[in-house]
N, C-alpha and C positions, 0 to 999 in steps of 0.2 A: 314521172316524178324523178328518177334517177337519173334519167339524161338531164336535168334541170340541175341538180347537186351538181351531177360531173360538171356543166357546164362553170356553174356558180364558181367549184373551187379553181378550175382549169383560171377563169377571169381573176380570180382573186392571185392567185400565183403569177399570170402572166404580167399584170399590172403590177406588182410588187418588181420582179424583174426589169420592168420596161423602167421604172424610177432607178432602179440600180443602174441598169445599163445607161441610163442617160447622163446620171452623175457625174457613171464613169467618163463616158465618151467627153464629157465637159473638162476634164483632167488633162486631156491628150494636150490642150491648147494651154497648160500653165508654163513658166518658166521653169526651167529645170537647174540647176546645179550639180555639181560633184558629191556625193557622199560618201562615209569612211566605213564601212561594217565595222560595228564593232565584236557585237555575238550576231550568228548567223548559223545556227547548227538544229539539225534533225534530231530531235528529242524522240526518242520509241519510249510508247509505254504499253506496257503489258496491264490488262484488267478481266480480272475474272471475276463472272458474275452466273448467277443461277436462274436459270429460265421457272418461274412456276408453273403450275399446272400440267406438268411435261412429261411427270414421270412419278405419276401418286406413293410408288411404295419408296422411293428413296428421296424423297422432296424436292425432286426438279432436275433439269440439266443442268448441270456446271459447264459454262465454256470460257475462255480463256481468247480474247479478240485484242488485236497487235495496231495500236495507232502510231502515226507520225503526229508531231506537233513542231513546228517552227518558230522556235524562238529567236527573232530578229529585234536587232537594236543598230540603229545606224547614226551618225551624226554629221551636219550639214552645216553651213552659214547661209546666211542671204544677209547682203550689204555688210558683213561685218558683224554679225550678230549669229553666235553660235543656238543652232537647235540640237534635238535630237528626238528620232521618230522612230517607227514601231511598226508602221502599217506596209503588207508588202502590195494590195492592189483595193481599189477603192468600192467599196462597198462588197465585199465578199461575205458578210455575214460569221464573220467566223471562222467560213470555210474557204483558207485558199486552194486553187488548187494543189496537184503532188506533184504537177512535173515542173510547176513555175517554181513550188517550194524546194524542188531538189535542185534546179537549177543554180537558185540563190545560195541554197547552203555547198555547195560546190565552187562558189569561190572564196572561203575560206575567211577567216577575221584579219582586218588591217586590211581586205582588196578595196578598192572604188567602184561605185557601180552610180551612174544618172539618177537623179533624185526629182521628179516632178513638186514642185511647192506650190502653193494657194497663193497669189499675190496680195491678197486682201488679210489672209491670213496665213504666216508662213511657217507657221506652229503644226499645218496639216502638210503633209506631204506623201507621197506613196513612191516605193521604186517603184513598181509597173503602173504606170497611168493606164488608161485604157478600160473599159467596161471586163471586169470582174468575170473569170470562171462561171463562178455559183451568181450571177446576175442571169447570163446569157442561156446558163440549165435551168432556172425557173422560167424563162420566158421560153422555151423549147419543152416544157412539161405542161405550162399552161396553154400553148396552142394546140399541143397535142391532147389534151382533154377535154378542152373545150370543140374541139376535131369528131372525138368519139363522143362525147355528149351530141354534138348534133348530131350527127351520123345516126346513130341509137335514136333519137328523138323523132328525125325523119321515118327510120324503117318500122318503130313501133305504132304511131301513127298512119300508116297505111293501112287501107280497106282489106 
């Protein structure tokens, strides 16, 4: 029964992934352009939060966990007509990665960097074309559980 869950969710992750990654890879082949950074900076934010259950006589852990957040704003034309975009790689879910995002914020506001655009619609665009970080780790979590699901499935099932 548990190798079938493993299995269930490994599929369910890796199929979610394989639509990201395909997206993305559909990206690689749009028309690209120049664009202008305009914010492109590594936001730290500090958040402390209490684990319950952790520590009965003093009501929990308190910990104290350090994110980056990428606040990106770029702006672009195609044919003459000014945009301006937001997204650094397509289909990331939220999460881009931290060496694409330091990369980005390392070249500083006012640089130029490639701008991939949607010909059909030029309102989407992403600096990194390409399948996604967090596309290409859900499809590498899903085959790897769906891997130990059978694995398990097989050795439990023996005489």
């Amino acid at each position: 029964m548990f190798a079938t869950v493993l299995m269930s969710a490994g599929l369910v992750l890796a199929l979610i992934g394989v639509v990201g990654s395909w997206r993305g890879y559909v990206t690689q082949s749009w028309p690209t352009t120049t664009a202008t950074l305009v914010t492109n900076t590594l936001e730290t934010a500090e958040q402390t939060r209490t684990i319950p259950m952790t520590d009965r006589l003093r009501g929990g852990i308190s910990e104290t966990v350090e994110t980056e957040v990428l606040a990106l704003s770029y702006r672009y034309s195609v044919d003459g007509v000014a945009f301006e975009g937001h997204k650094l790689e397509p289909w990331d879910f939220g999460l881009p990665g931290k060496a694409k995002a330091r990369d980005i914020a390392a070249l500083g506001s006012g640089g130029t960097h490639p701008v991939a655009y949607d010909p059909r619609d030029p309102r989407r665009a992403y600096l990194m074309p390409g399948p996604s970080t967090t596309s290409l780790t859900l499809v590498t979590i899903g085959a790897v559980l769906m891997a130990a699901g059978f694995l398990m499935g097989r050795i439990l099932r023996r005489p």
